[in-house]
N, CA, C and O atoms as CSV, one atom per row, in Angstrom:
chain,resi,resn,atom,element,x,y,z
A,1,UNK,N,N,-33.486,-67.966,-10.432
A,1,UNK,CA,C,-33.173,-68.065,-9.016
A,1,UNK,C,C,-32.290,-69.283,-8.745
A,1,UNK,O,O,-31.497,-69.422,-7.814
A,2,UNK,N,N,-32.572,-70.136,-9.729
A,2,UNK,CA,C,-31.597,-71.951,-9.442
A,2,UNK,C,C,-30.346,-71.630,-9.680
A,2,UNK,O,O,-29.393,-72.196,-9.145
A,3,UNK,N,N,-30.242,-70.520,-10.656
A,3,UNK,CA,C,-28.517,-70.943,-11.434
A,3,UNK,C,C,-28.373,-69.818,-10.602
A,3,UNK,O,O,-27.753,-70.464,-9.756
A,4,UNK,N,N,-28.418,-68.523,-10.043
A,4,UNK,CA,C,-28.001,-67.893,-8.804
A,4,UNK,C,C,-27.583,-68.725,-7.916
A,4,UNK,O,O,-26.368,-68.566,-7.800
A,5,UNK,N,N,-28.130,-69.878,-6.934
A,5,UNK,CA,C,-27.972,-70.541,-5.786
A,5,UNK,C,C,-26.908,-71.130,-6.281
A,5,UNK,O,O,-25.920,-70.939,-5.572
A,6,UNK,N,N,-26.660,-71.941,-7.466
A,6,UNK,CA,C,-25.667,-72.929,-8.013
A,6,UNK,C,C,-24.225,-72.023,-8.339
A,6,UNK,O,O,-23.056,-72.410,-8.371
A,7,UNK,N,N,-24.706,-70.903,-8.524
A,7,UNK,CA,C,-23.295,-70.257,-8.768
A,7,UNK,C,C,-22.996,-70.007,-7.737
A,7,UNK,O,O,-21.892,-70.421,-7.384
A,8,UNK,N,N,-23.535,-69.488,-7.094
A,8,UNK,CA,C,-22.987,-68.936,-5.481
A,8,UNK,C,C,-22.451,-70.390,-4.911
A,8,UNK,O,O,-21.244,-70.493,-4.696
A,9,UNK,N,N,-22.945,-71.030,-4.769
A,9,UNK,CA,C,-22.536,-72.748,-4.237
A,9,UNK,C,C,-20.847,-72.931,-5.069
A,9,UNK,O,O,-19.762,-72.984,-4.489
A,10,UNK,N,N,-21.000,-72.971,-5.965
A,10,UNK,CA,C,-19.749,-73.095,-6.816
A,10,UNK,C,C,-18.958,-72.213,-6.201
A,10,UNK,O,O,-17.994,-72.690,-5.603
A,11,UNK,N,N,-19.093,-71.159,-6.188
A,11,UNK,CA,C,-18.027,-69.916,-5.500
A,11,UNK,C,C,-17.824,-70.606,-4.188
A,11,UNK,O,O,-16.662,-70.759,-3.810
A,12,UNK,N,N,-18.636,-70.966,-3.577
A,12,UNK,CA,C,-18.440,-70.923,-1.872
A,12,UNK,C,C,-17.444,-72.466,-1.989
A,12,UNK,O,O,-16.340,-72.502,-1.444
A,13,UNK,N,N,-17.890,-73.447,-2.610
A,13,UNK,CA,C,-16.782,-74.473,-2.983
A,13,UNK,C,C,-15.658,-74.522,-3.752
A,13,UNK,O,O,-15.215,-75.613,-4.111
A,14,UNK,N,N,-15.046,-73.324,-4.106
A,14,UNK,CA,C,-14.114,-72.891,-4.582
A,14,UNK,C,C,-13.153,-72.501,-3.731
A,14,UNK,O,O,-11.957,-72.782,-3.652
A,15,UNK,N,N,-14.053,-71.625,-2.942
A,15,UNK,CA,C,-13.618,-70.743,-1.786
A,15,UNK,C,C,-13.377,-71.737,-0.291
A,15,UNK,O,O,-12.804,-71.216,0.667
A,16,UNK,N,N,-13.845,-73.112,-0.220
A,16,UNK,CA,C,-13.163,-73.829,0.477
A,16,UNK,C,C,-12.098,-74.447,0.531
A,16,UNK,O,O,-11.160,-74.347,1.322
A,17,UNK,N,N,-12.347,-75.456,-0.812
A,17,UNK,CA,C,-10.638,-75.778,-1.696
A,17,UNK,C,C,-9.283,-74.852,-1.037
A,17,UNK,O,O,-8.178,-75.164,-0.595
A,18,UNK,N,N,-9.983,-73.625,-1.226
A,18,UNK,CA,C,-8.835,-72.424,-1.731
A,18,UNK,C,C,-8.356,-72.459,-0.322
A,18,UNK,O,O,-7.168,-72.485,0.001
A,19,UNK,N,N,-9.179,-72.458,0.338
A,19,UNK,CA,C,-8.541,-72.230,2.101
A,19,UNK,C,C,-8.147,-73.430,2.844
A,19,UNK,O,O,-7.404,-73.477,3.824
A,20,UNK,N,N,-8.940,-74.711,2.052
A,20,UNK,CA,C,-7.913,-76.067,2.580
A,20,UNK,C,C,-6.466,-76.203,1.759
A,20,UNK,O,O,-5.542,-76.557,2.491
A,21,UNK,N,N,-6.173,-76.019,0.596
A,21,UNK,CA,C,-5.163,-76.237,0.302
A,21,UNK,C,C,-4.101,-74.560,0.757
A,21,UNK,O,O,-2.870,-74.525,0.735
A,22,UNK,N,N,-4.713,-73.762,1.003
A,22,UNK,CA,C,-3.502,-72.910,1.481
A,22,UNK,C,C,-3.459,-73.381,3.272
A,22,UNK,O,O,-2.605,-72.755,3.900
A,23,UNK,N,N,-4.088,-74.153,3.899
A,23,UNK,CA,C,-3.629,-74.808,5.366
A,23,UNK,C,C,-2.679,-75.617,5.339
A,23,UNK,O,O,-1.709,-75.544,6.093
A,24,UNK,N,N,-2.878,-76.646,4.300
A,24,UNK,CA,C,-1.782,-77.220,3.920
A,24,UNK,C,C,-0.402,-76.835,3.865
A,24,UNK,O,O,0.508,-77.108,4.648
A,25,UNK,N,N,-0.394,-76.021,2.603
A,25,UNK,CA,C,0.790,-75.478,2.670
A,25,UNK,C,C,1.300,-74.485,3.678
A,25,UNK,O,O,2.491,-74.185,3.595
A,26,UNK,N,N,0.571,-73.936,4.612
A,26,UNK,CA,C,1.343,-73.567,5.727
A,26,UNK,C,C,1.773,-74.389,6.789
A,26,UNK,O,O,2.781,-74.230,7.477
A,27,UNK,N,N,0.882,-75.329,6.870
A,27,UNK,CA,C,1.446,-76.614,7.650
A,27,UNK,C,C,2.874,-77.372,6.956
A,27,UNK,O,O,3.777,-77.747,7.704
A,28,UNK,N,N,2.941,-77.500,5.851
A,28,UNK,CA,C,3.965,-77.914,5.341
A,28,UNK,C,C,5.492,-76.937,5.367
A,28,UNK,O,O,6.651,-77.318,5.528
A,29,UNK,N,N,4.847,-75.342,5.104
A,29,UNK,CA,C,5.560,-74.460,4.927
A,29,UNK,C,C,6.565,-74.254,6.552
A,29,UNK,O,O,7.739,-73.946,6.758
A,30,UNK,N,N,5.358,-74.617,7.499
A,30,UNK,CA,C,6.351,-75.346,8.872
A,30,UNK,C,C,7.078,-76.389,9.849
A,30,UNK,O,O,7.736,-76.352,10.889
A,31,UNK,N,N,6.482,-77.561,8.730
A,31,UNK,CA,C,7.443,-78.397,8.781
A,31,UNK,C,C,8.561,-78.381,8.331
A,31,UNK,O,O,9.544,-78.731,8.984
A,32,UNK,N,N,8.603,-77.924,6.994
A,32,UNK,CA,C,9.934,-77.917,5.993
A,32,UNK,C,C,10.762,-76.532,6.886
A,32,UNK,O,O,11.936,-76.256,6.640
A,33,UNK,N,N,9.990,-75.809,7.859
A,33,UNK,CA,C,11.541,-74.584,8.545
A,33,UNK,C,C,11.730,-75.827,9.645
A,33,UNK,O,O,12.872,-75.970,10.082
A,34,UNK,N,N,11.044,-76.428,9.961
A,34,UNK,CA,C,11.463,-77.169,11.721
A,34,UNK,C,C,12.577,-77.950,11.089
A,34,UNK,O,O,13.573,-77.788,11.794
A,35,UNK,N,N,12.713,-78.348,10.567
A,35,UNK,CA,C,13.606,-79.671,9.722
A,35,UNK,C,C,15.345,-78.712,9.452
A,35,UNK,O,O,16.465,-79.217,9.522
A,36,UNK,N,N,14.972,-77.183,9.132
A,36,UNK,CA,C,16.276,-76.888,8.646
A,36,UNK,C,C,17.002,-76.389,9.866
A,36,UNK,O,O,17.919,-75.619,9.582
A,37,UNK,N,N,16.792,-76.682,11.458
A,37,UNK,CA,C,17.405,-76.511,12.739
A,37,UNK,C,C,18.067,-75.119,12.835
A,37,UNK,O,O,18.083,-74.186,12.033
A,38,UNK,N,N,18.581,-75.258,13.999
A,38,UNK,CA,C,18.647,-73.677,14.775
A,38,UNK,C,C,19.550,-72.483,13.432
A,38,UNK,O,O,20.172,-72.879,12.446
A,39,UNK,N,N,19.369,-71.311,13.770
A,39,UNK,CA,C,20.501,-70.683,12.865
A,39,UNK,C,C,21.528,-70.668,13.064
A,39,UNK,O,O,22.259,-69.821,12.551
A,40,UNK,N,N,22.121,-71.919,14.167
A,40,UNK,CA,C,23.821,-71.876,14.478
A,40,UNK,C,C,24.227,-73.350,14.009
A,40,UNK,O,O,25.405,-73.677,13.863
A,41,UNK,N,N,23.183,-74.182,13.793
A,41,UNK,CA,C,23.423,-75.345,13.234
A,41,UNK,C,C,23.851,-75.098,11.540
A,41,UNK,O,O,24.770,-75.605,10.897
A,42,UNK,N,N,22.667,-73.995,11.071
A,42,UNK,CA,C,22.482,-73.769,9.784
A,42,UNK,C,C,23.738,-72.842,9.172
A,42,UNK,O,O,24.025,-72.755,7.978
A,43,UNK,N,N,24.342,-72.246,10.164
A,43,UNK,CA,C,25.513,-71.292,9.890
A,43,UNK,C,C,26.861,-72.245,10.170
A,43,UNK,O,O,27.942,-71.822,9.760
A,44,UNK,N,N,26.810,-73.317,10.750
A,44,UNK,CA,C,27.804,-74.343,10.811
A,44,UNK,C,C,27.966,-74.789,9.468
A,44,UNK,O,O,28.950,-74.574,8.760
A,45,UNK,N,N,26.674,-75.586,9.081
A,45,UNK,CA,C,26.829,-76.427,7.780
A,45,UNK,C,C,26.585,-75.694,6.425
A,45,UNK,O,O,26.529,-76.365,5.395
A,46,UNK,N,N,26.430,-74.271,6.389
A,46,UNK,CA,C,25.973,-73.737,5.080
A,46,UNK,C,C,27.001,-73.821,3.943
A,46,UNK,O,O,26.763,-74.101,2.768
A,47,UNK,N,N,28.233,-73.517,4.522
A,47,UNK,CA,C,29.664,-73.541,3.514
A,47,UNK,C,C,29.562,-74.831,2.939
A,47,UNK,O,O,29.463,-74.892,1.713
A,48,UNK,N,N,29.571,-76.155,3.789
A,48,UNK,CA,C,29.586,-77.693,3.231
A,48,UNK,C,C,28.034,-77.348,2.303
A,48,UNK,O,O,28.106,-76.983,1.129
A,49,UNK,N,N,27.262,-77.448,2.706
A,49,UNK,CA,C,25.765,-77.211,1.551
A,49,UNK,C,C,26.710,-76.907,0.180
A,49,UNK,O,O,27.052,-77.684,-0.712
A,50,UNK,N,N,26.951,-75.693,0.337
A,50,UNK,CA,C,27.343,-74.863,-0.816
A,50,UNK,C,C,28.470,-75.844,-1.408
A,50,UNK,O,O,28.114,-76.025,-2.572
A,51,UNK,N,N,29.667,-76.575,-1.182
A,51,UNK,CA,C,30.839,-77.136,-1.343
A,51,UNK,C,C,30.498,-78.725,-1.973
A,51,UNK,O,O,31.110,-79.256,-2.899
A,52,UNK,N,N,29.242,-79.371,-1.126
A,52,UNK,CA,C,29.359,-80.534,-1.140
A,52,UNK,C,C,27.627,-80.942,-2.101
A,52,UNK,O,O,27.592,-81.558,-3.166
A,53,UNK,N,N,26.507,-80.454,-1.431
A,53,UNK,CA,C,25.397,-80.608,-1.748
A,53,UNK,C,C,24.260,-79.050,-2.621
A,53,UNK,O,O,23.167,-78.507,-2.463
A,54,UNK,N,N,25.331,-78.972,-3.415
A,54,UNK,CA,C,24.973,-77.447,-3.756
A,54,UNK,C,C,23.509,-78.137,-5.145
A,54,UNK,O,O,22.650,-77.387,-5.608
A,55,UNK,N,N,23.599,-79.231,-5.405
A,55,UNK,CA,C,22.851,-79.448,-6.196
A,55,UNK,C,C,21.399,-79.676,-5.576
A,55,UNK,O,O,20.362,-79.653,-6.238
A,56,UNK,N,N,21.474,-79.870,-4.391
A,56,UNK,CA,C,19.911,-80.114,-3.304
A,56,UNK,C,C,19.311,-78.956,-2.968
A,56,UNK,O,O,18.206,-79.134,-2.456
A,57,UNK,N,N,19.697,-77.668,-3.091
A,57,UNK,CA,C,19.103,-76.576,-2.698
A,57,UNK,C,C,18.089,-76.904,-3.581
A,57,UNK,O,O,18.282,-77.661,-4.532
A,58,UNK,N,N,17.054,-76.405,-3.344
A,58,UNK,CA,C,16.335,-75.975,-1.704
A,58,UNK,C,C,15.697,-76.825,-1.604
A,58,UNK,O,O,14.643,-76.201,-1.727
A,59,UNK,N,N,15.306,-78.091,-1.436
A,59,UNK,CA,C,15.419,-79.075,-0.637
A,59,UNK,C,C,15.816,-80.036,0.433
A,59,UNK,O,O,16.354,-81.126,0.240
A,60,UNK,N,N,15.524,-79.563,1.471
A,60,UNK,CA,C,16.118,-79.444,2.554
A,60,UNK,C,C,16.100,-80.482,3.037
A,60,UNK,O,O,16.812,-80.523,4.040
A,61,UNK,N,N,15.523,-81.549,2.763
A,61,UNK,CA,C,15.695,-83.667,3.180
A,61,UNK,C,C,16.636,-83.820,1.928
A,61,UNK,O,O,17.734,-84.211,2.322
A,62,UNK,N,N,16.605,-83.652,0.533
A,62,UNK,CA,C,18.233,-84.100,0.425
A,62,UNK,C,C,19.173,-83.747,0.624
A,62,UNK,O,O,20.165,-84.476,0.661
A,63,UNK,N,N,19.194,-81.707,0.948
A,63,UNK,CA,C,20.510,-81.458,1.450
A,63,UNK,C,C,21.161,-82.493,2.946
A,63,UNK,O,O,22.306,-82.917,3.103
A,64,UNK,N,N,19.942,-82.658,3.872
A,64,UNK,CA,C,20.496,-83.488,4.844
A,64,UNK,C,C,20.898,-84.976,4.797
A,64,UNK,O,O,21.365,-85.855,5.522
A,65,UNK,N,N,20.479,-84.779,3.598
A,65,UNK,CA,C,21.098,-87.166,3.290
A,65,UNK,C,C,21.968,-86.823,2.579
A,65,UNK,O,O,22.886,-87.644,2.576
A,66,UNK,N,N,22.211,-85.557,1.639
A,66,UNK,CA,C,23.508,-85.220,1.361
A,66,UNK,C,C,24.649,-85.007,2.261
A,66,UNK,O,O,25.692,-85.635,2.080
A,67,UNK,N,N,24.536,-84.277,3.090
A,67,UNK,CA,C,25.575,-84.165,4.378
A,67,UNK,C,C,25.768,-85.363,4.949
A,67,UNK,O,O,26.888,-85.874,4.971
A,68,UNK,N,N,24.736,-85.925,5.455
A,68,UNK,CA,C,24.962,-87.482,5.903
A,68,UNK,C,C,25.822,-88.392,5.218
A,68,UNK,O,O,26.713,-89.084,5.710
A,69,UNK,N,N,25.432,-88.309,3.954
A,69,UNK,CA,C,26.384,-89.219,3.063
A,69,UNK,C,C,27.643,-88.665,2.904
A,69,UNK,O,O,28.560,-89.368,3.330
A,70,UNK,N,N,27.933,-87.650,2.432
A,70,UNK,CA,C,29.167,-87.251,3.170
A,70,UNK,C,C,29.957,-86.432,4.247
A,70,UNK,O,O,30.631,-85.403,4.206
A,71,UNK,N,N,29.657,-87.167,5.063
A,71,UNK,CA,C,30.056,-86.349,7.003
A,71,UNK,C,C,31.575,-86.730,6.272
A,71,UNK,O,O,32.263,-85.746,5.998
A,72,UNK,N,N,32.035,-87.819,6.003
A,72,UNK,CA,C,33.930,-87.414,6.513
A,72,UNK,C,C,34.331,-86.444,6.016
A,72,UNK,O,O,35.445,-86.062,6.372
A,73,UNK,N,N,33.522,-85.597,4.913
A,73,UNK,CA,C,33.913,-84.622,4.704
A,73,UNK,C,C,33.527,-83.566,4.724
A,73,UNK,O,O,33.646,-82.852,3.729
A,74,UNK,N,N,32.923,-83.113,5.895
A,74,UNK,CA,C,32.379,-81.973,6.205
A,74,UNK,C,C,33.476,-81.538,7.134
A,74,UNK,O,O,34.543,-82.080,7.424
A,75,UNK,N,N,32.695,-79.950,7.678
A,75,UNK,CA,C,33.725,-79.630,8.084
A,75,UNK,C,C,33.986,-79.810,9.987
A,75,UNK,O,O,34.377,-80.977,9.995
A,76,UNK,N,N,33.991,-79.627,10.608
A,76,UNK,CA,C,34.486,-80.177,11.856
A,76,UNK,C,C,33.658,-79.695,12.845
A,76,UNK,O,O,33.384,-80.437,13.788
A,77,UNK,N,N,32.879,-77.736,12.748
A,77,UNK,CA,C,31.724,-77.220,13.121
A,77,UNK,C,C,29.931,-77.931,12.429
A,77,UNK,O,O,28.862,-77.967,13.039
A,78,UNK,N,N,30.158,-78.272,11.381
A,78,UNK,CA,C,28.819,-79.283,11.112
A,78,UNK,C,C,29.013,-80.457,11.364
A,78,UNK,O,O,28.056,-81.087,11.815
A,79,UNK,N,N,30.304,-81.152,11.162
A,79,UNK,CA,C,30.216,-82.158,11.724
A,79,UNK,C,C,29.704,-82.539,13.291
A,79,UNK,O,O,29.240,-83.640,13.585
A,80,UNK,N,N,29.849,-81.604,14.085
A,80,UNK,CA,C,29.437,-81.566,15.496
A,80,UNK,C,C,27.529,-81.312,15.812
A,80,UNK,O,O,26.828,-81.251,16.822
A,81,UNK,N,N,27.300,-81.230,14.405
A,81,UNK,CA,C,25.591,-80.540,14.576
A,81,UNK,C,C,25.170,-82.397,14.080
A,81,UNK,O,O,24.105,-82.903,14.433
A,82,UNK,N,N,25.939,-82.962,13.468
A,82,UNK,CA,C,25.494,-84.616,13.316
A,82,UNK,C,C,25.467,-85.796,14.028
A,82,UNK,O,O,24.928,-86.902,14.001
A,83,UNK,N,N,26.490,-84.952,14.873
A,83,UNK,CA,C,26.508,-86.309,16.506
A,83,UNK,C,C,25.642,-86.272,17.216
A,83,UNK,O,O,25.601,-87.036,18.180
């Protein structure tokens, strides 16, 4: 009857883990979309991504310190999503 209760305990603390760390990652999973801005910002700067910071995909905080670091050479529609 002990190692019944203890296994079931084990399962049920398994089964918490499992549902705190998938909160997490949906919490994260919506921070990391809020960060990549509207789809007209994202359709401005996607060509420069691809041209300039193609090595940051999919990481979406260095693609943006990538663009940052180089705005003089972006293009004139993303450049306007940085002012």
């Amino acid at each position: 009857m002990k190692t019944r209760f203890l296994r079931f305990a084990g399962v049920k603390s398994r089964a918490r883990r499992a549902s705190t760390v998938g909160l997490f990652l949906t919490l994260f999973a919506s921070a990391a979309q809020a960060q990549q801005g509207t789809p007209e910002q994202r359709r401005a700067c996607t060509p420069d991504v691809y041209r300039l910071c193609a090595g940051e995909i999919p990481n979406v905080r260095a693609i943006t310190a990538c663009l940052r670091r180089n705005r003089s050479s972006l293009s004139e529609a993303c450049r306007t999503v940085f002012d």
